[in-house]
C-alpha positions in Angstrom: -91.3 -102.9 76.8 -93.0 -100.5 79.4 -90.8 -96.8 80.6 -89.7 -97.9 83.6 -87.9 -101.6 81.9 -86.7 -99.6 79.6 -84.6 -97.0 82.6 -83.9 -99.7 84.0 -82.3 -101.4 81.2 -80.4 -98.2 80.5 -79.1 -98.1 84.3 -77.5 -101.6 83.6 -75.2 -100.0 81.4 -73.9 -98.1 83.5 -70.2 -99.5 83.4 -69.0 -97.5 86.4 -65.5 -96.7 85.1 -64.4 -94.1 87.6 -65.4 -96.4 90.6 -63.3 -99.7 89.6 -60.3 -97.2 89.3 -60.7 -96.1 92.5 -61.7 -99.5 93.5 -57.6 -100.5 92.4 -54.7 -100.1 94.6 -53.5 -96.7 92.0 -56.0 -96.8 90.0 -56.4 -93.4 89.8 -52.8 -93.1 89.0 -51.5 -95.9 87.2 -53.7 -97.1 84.6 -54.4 -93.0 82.9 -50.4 -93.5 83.1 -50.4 -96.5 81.1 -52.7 -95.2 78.4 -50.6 -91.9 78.2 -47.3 -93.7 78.2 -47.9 -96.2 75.9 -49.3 -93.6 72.8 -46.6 -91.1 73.8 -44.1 -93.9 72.6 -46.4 -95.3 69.6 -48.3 -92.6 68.5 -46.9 -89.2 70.2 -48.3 -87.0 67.3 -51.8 -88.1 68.8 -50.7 -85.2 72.0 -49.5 -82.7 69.0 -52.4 -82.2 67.1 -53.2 -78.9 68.8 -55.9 -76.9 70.1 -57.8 -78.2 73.4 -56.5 -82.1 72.5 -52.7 -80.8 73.4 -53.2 -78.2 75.8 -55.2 -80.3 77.8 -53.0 -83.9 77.6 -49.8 -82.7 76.6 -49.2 -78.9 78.3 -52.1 -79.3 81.2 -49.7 -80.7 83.8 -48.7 -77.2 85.5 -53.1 -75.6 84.9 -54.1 -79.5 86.0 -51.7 -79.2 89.3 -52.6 -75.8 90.0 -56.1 -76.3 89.9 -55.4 -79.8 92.3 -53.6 -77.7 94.9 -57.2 -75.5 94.9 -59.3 -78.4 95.3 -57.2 -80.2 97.8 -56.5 -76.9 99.7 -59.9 -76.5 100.2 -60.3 -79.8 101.9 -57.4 -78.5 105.0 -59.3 -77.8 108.1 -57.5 -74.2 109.3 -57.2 -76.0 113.0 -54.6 -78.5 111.4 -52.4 -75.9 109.3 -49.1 -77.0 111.3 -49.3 -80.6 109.9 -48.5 -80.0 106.1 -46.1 -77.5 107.4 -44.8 -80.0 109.2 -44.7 -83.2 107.0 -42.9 -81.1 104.3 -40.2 -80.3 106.4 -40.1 -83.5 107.8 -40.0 -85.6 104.0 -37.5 -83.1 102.6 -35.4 -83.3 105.1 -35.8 -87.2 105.1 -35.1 -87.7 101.2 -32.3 -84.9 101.2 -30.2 -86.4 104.3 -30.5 -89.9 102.2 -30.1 -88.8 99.0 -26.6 -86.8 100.3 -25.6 -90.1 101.8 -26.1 -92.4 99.4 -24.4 -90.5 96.7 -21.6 -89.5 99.3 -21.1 -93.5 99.9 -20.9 -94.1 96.3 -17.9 -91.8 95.9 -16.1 -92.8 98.7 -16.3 -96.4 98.2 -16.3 -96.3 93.8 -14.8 -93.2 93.2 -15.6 -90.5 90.7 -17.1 -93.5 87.9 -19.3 -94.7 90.8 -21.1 -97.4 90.7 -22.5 -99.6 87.7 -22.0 -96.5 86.0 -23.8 -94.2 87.9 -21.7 -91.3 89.1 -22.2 -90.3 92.7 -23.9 -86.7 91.5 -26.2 -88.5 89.4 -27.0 -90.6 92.8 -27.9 -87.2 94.3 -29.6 -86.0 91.6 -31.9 -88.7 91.2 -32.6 -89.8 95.2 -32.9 -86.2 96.6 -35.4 -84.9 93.3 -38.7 -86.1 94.0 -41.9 -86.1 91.4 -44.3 -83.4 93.1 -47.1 -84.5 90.5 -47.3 -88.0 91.5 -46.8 -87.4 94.7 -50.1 -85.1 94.8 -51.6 -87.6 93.0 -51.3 -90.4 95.3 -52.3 -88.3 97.9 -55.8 -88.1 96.4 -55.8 -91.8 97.1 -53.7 -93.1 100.1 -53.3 -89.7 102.3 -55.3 -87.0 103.2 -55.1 -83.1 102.8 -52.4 -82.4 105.0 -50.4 -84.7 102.5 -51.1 -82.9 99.7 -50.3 -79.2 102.0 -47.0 -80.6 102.3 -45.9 -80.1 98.6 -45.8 -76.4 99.4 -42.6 -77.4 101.5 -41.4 -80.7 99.4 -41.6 -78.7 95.8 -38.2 -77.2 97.1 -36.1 -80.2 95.8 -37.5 -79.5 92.7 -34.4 -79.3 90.2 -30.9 -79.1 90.7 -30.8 -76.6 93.9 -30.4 -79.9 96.8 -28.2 -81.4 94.4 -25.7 -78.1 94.0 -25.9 -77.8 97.9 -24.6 -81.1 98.3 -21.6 -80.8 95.8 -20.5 -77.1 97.3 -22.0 -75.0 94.1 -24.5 -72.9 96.3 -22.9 -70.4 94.9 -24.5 -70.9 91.9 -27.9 -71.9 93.5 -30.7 -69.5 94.4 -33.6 -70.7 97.2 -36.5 -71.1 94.3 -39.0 -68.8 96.3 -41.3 -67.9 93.5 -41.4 -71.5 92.7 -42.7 -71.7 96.5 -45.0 -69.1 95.8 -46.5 -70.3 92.7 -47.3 -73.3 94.7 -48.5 -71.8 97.7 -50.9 -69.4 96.1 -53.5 -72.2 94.9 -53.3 -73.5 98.1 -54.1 -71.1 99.7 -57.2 -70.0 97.5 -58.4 -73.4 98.2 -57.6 -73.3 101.9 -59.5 -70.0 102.7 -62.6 -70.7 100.3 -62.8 -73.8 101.8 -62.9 -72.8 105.3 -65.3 -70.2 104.4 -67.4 -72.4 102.1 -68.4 -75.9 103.0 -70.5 -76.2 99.7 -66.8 -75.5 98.2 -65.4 -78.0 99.9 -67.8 -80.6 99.1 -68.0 -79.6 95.3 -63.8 -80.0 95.6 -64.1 -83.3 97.1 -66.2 -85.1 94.3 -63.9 -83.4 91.5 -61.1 -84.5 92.8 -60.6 -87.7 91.3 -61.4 -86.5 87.6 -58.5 -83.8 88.2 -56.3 -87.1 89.3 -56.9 -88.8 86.3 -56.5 -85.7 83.8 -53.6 -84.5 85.4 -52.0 -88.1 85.4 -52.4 -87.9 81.6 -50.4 -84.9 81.1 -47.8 -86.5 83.4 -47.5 -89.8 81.2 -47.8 -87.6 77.9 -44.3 -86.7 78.0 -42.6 -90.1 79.1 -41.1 -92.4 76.4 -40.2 -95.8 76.9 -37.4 -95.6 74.8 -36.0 -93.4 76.7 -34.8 -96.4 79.3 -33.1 -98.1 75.9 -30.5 -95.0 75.9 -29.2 -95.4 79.4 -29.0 -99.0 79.6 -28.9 -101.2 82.5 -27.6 -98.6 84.4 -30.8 -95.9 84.2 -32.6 -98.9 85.1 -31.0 -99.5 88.1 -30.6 -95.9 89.4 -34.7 -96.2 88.8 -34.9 -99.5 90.9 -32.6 -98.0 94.0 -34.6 -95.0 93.8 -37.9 -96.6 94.0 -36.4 -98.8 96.6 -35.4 -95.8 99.3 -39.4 -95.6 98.8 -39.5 -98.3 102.2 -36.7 -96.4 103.7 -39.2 -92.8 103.3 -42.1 -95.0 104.6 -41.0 -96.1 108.0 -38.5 -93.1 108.7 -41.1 -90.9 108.3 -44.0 -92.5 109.7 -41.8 -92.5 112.8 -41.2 -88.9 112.9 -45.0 -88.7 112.3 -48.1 -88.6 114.9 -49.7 -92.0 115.5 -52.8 -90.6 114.1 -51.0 -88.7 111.0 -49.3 -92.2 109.8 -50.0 -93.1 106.2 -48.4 -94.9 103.0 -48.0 -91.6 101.7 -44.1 -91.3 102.8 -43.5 -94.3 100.3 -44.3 -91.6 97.6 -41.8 -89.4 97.7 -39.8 -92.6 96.5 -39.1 -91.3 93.3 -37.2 -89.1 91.3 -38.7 -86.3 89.0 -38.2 -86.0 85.5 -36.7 -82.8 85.5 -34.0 -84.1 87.4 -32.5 -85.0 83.9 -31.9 -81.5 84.0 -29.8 -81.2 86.6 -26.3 -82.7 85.0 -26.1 -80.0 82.9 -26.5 -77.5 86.1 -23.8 -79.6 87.6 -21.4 -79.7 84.8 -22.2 -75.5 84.5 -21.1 -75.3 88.3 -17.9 -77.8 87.6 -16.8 -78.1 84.0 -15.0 -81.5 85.1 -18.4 -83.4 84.9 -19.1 -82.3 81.4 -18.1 -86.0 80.4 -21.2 -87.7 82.1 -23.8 -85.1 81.2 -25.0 -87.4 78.4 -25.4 -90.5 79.9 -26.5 -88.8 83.5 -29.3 -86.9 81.6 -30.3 -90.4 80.1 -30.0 -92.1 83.7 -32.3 -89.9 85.0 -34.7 -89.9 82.9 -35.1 -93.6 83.0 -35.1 -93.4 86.9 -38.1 -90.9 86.7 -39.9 -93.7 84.4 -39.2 -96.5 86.5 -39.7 -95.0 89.9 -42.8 -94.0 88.0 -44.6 -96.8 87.5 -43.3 -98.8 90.7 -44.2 -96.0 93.4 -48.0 -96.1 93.0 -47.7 -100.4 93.6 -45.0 -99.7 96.7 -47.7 -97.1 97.9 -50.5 -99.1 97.2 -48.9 -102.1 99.1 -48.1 -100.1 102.4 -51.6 -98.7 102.3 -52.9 -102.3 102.2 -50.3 -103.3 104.8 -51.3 -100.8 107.0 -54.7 -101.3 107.0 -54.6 -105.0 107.8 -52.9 -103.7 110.8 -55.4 -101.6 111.5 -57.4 -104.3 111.7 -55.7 -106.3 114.1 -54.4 -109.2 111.8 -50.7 -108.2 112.7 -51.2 -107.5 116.1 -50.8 -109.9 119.1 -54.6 -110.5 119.5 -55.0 -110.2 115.8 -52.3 -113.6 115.3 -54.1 -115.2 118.5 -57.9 -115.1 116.8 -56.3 -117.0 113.4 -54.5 -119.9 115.3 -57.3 -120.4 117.0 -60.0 -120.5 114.1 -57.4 -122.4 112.3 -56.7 -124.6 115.0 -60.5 -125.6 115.2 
C-alpha cells in the first residue's frame, strides 16, 4: 500500500465525534449529561477517585464556568454591551414575576399544604431559581454572546434571596453582590481581550464547545437519579410544571426582545437549579413554621432540578427548530401558499 493510501485510510477513521454532537438538537449538552448522570448513580466512586479525574468531573463546574464566561465574553462586540444588560433584566424579571405568582396562586386556592404536595414556597423556590450552568451552556448552542452576558444579571436568583423576597424575610436576605462580581469579572476579562484581540476571539470561539461538554460533565456528576425516588410523584411534578413555564419564558420574552435579538434561548431559563434544594432550609431559618416540609421540599427540588434538566435542552432545541422554519418562510403566509401549491400539483 503506497503513503498516500495509507493517509488516506487513516483520514477514514476519523469518527468526527465533536461534529455529530453539535450536529444534535443539545448535543452539546444532553448526551455529556447522560454519561455523567448515569455513573454518578451506578458507579459514583468513578468521580472520587481523586487527583485531576475529580477535580476536573466532579469539582470543575465553578473553574469550567468561569473559564466559559472568559471565552464567551470575548465573543461580545463592545457596540452591543446594553443587550446582555438588558436580556438579564428582562429574564429575571420574567421568571421572578411568574414564579411569585404561581406560588402565590397555589396558596390562595390550596392553602398552606398546596398542591399535590407541593407547598406554595417550594413553588417559589423552584420556578423563580434558575440553573445558570445550563443555561450558559445552551447558549453556546441556540443563542449568541449577548445570551451568555446576560448571566451576569440572571445569576441573582441564584439561591434562596427571590424566594425570601417573596415570602417577606428580606430581612434575612442580603443582595449577593460578590456573587455578581465573581461572575462579572470573567466576563469582563473575556470582554476587553476580546475587543482588543481578534486572534483571542477566534482561539475562544473554536474552544468553546469542548468547555461545553467538560463543564456539562461536572454538572451531571453530581445528579442522582434516585434522588427523584425520595420525593415521589410530587418532585416529579414540581420538575414537569417547572420545565413547562419554559414556553411561557419563550414567547414572554421574545416579545420584550428586538426582532433581531429573538432566540430559543428564553426557553432556557425554564428550570430550576439544584441549589434551590437549599433554599427550604433558608426558609424554615426565616419562619420556624415551615420546618415540617424542609425534608420533603429539599427532596422536591432536587428532583425538579433533574427533570427540568434533562427536558430544557429538547424544549430549547424544539423552539430553535421552530423558529428557524419560520425563518424560512414555511409558517408564514407565502411560506403555506408555496406547499399547497406544490402539493396541489
Amino acid at each position: 500500500m503506497s503513503k498516500e493510501k495509507k493517509v488516506e485510510t487513516k483520514e477514514r477513521k476519523d469518527f468526527d465525534i465533536l461534529n455529530k454532537m453539535k450536529s444534535l438538537p443539545g448535543g452539546l449538552v444532553i448526551i455529556p449529561l447522560v454519561i455523567a448522570v448515569l455513573i454518578a448513580t451506578f458507579i459514583p466512586q468513578a468521580f472520587q477517585i481523586g487527583g485531576y479525574v475529580t477535580a476536573l468531573f466532579y469539582e470543575g463546574n465553578a473553574c469550567m464556568m468561569g473559564f466559559f464566561l472568559i471565552v464567551c465574553g470575548s465573543m461580545i462586540d463592545i457596540k452591543q454591551v446594553g443587550m446582555p444588560l438588558y436580556k438579564g433584566v428582562v429574564m429575571t424579571g420574567v421568571k421572578f414575576v411568574l414564579g411569585v405568582v404561581m406560588g402565590l396562586v397555589v396558596g390562595k386556592i390550596c392553602g398552606p399544604s398546596g398542591f399535590l404536595g407541593i407547598a406554595p414556597f417550594v413553588m417559589i423556590a423552584a420556578i423563580t431559581n434558575s440553573n445558570g450552568s445550563l443555561y450558559i451552556s445552551l447558549s453556546s448552542q441556540f443563542g449568541n454572546a449577548t445570551d451568555t452576558g446576560a448571566i451576569s444579571i440572571l445569576s441573582l436568583n441564584d439561591g434562596p434571596f427571590f424566594t425570601l423576597i417573596a415570602l417577606g424575610a428580606t430581612g434575612l436576605a442580603n443582595i449577593p453582590f460578590k456573587s455578581l462580581i465573581a461572575v462579572l469579572v470573567p466576563l469582563l476579562i473575556g470582554f476587553i481581550w476580546g475587543n482588543l484581540d481578534k486572534g483571542f476571539r477566534d482561539a475562544c470561539k473554536a474552544a468553546q464547545p469542548i468547555v461545553t461538554f467538560f463543564m456539562t460533565v461536572s454538572i451531571g456528576a453530581k445528579t442522582d437519579v434516585k434522588t427523584i425516588l425520595t420525593a415521589g410523584a410530587s418532585g416529579i411534578v414540581l420538575g414537569l410544571i417547572s420545565a413547562a413555564t419554559s414556553v411561557v419564558f419563550f414567547f414572554v420574552i421574545n416579545l420584550l426582545l428586538p426582532k433581531k435579538e429573538r432566540n430559543a434561548m428564553g426557553a432556557a431559563i425554564g428550570t430550576t437549579a439544584l441549589n434551590s434544594a437549599m433554599t427550604p432550609a433558608a426558609v424554615a431559618e426565616a419562619d420556624p413554621s415551615m420546618e415540617g416540609y424542609v425534608s420533603m421540599a429539599t427532596a422536591q427540588c432536587a428532583t425538579a432540578s433533574i427533570i427540568t434538566l434533562f427536558l430544557c435542552p429538547f424544549i430549547t432545541a424544539a423552539f430553535d427548530k421552530w423558529m428557524q422554519r419560520k425563518q424560512k418562510g414555511i409558517y408564514s403566509p407565502e411560506g403555506w401558499a408555496y406547499y399547497k401549491v406544490k402539493a396541489q400539483s
